[in-house]
C-alpha positions as CSV (number, residue, x, y, z in Angstrom):
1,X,140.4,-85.2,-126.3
2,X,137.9,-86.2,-128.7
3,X,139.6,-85.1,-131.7
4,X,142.1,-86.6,-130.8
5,X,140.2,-89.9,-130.6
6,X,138.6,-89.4,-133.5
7,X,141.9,-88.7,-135.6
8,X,142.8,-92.4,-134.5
9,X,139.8,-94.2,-135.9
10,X,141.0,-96.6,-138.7
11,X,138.8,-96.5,-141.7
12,X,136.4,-99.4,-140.3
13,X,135.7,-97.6,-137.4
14,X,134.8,-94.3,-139.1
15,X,132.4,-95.9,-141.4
16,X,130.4,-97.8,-138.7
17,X,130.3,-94.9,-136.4
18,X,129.3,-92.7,-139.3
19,X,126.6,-95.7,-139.6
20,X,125.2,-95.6,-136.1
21,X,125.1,-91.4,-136.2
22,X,123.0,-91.3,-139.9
23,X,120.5,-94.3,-138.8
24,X,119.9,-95.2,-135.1
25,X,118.5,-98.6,-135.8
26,X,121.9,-99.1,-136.7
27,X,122.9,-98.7,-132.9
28,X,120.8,-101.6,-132.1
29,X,123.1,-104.2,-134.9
30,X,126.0,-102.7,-133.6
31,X,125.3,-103.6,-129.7
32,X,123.8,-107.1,-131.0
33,X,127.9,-107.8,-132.5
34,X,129.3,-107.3,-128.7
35,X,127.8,-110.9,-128.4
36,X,129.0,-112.2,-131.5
37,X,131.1,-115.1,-132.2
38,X,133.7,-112.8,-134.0
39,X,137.0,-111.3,-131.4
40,X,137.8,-109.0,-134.1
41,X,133.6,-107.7,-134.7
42,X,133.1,-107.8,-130.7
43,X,136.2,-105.5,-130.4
44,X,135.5,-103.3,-133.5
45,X,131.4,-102.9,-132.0
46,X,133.1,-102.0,-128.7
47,X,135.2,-99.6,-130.1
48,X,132.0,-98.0,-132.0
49,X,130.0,-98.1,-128.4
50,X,132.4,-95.8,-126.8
51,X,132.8,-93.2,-129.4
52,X,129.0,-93.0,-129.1
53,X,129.1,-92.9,-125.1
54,X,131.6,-89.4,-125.6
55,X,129.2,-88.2,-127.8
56,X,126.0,-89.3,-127.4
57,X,125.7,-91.5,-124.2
58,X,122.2,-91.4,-123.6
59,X,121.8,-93.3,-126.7
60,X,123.2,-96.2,-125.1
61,X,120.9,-96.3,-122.3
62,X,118.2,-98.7,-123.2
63,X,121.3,-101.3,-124.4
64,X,123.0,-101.1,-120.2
65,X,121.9,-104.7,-119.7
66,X,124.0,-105.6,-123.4
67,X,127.0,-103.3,-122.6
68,X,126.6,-105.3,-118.7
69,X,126.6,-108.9,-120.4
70,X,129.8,-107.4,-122.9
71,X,131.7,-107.6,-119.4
72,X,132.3,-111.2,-119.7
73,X,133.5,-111.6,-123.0
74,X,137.2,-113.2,-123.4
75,X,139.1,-110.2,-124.8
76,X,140.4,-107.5,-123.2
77,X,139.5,-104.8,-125.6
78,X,136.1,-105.2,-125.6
79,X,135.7,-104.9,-122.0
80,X,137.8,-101.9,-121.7
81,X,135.7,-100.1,-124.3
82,X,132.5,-101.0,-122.5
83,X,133.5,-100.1,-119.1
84,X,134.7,-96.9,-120.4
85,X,131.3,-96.6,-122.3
86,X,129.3,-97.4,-118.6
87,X,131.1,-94.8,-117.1
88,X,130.1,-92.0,-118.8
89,X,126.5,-93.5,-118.5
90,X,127.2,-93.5,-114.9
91,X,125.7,-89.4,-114.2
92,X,122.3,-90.2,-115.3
93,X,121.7,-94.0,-115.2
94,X,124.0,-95.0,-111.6
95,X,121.3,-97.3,-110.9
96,X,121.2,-99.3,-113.7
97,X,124.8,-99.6,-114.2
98,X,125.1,-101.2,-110.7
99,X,124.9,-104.4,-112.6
100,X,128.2,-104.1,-114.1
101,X,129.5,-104.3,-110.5
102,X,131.0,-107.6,-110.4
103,X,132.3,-107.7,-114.1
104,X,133.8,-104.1,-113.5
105,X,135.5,-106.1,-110.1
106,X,136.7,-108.8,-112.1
107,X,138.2,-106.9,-114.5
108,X,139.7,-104.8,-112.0
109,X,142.2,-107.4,-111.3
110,X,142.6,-108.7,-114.0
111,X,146.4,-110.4,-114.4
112,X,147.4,-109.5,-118.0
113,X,145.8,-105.7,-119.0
114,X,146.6,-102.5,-117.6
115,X,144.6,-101.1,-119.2
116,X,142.0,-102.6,-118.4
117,X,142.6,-102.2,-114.8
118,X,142.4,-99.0,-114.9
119,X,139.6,-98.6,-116.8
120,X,137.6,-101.0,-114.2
121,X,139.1,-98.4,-111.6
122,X,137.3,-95.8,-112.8
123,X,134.2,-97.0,-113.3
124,X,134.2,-98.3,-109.8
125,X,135.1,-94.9,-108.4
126,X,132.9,-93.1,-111.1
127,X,129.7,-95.1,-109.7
128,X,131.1,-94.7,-106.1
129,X,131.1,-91.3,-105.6
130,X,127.1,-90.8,-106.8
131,X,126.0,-92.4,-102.7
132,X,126.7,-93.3,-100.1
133,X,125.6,-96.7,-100.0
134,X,127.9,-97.6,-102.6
135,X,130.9,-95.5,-101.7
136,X,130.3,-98.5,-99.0
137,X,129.8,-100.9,-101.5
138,X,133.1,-100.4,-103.8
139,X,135.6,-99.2,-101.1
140,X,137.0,-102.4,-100.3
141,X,137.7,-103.2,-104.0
142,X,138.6,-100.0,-104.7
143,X,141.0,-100.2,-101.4
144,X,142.7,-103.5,-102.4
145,X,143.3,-102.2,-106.1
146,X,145.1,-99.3,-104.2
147,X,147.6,-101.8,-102.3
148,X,148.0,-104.0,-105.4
149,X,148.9,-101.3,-107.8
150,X,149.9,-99.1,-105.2
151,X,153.9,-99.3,-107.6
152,X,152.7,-99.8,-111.1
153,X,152.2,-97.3,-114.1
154,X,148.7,-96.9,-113.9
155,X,148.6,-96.2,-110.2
156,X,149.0,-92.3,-111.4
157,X,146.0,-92.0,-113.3
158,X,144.2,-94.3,-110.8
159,X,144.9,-91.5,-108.2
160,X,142.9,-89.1,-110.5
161,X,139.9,-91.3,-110.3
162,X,140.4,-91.0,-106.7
163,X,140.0,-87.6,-106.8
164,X,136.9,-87.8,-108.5
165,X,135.5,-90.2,-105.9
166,X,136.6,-88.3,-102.7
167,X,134.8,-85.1,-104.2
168,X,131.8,-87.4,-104.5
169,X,128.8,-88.3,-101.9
170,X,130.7,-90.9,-100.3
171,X,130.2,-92.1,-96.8
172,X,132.2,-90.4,-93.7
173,X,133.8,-94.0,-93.2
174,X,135.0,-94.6,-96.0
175,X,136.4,-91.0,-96.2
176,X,138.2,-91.6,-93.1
177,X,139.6,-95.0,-94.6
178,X,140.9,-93.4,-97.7
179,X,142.3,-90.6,-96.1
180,X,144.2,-93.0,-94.1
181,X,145.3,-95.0,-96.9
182,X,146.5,-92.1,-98.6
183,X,148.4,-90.3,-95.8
184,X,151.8,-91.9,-96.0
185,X,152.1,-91.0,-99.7
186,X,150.8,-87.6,-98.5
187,X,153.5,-87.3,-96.6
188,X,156.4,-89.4,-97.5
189,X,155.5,-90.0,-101.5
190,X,158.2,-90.7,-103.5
191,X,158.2,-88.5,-106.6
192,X,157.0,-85.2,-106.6
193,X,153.3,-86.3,-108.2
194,X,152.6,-88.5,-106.2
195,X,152.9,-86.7,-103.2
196,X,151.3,-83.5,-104.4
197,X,148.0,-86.0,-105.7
198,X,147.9,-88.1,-102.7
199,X,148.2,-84.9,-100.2
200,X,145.9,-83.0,-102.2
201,X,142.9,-85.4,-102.1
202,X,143.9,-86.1,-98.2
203,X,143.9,-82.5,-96.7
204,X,140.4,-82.3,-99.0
205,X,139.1,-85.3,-97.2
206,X,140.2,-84.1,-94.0
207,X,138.6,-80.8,-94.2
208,X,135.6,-81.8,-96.0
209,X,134.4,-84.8,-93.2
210,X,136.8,-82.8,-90.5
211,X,138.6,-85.9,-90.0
212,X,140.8,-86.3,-86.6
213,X,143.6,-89.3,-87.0
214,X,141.9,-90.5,-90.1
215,X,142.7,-94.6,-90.2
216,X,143.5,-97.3,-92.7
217,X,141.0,-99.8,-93.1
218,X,141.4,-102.5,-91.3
219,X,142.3,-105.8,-93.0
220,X,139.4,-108.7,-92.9
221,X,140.9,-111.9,-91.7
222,X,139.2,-115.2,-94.1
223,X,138.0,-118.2,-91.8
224,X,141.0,-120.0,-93.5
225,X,143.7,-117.9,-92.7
226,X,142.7,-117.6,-88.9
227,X,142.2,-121.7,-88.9
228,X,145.6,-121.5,-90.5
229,X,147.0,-119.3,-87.6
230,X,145.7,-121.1,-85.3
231,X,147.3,-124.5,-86.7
């Protein structure tokens, strides 16, 4: 996969990656552009910063608080790039990259970019599956992304990142939840993938926390809908 990556870098993006790998204190000029005023330099430094996160991600871990603060820039691209890059930092800095949490949510639903989406996704599920606290912590996100893009393209690759985080240290709970969001598709899927993923992570689930009638989780009413109801 790398390779292949690599094989796709324009000419710019060679030479400034080639930059960062022959002088490190070139790393630092490159994560100083994610703030720039320049789209097309805070996209090109974003591109850089993951190429370096596949190789070399603990490089980036003394610039988390930079790649956190990238979140919020305008462009899709750049945010993509940088959630991608926080997720591989995710094994050995979980902790720190808790502060992407709410720019990884917004993102997550996010109107215009796929992939972008997906990449939030990920991340969410990648940072997840590390504890149990924040298994607790991301599953109702990660449970309304499921619903929302329960039909769309992305929603098979989203189901391997749900893999990931049901093999993960999540919480019995939220096991049981996912377990019960997943079981219709499990059994009833439409498409021959989507049945096979969703039943394979359920009968893991199921066996792993020896779940018995495993339930969906149950939908939190807002003060404004229940005034509404009750107008």
């Amino acid at each position: 996969m790398a390779t292949e990556q690599v094989q796709e870098l324009s000419a710019e993006e060679a030479e400034r990656l080639a930059s960062v790998e022959a002088d490190r204190d070139a790393l630092a000029a490159l994560v100083e552009d994610l703030a720039g005023h320049s789209r097309r330099k805070r996209q090109l430094s974003a591109r850089v910063v993951n190429l370096v996160a596949q190789r070399e991600p603990e490089l980036l871990a003394p610039y988390i608080p930079d790649l956190v603060d990238a979140l919020y820039r305008p462009e899709a691209q750049t945010r993509w790039e940088v959630l991608d890059a926080l997720t591989l930092l995710v094994p050995a800095h979980a902790k720190e990259v808790g502060a992407a949490y709410d720019g990884a949510e917004a993102a997550l639903f996010d109107e215009i970019s796929a992939t972008l989406r997906l990449s939030a996704f990920r991340m969410l599920c990648t940072w997840g599956a590390t504890d149990r606290g924040r298994s607790k912590k991301v599953w109702p996100v990660i449970d309304e992304a499921i619903q929302c893009y329960h039909g769309d393209l992305e929603y098979r690759d989203m189901l391997g990142c749900l893999h990931e985080f049901a093999q993960g240290k999540i919480e019995g709970g939220v096991a049981g939840e996912l377990a019960g969001r997943l079981q219709f598709d499990a059994e009833n899927g439409k498409g021959s993938y989507l049945k096979a993923r969703s039943s394979e992570i359920y009968d893991m689930l199921v066996k792993r926390f020896k779940l018995d009638h495993p339930q969906k989780r149950a939908r939190t009413v807002s003060k404004s809908e229940d005034m509404d109801d009750d107008e």
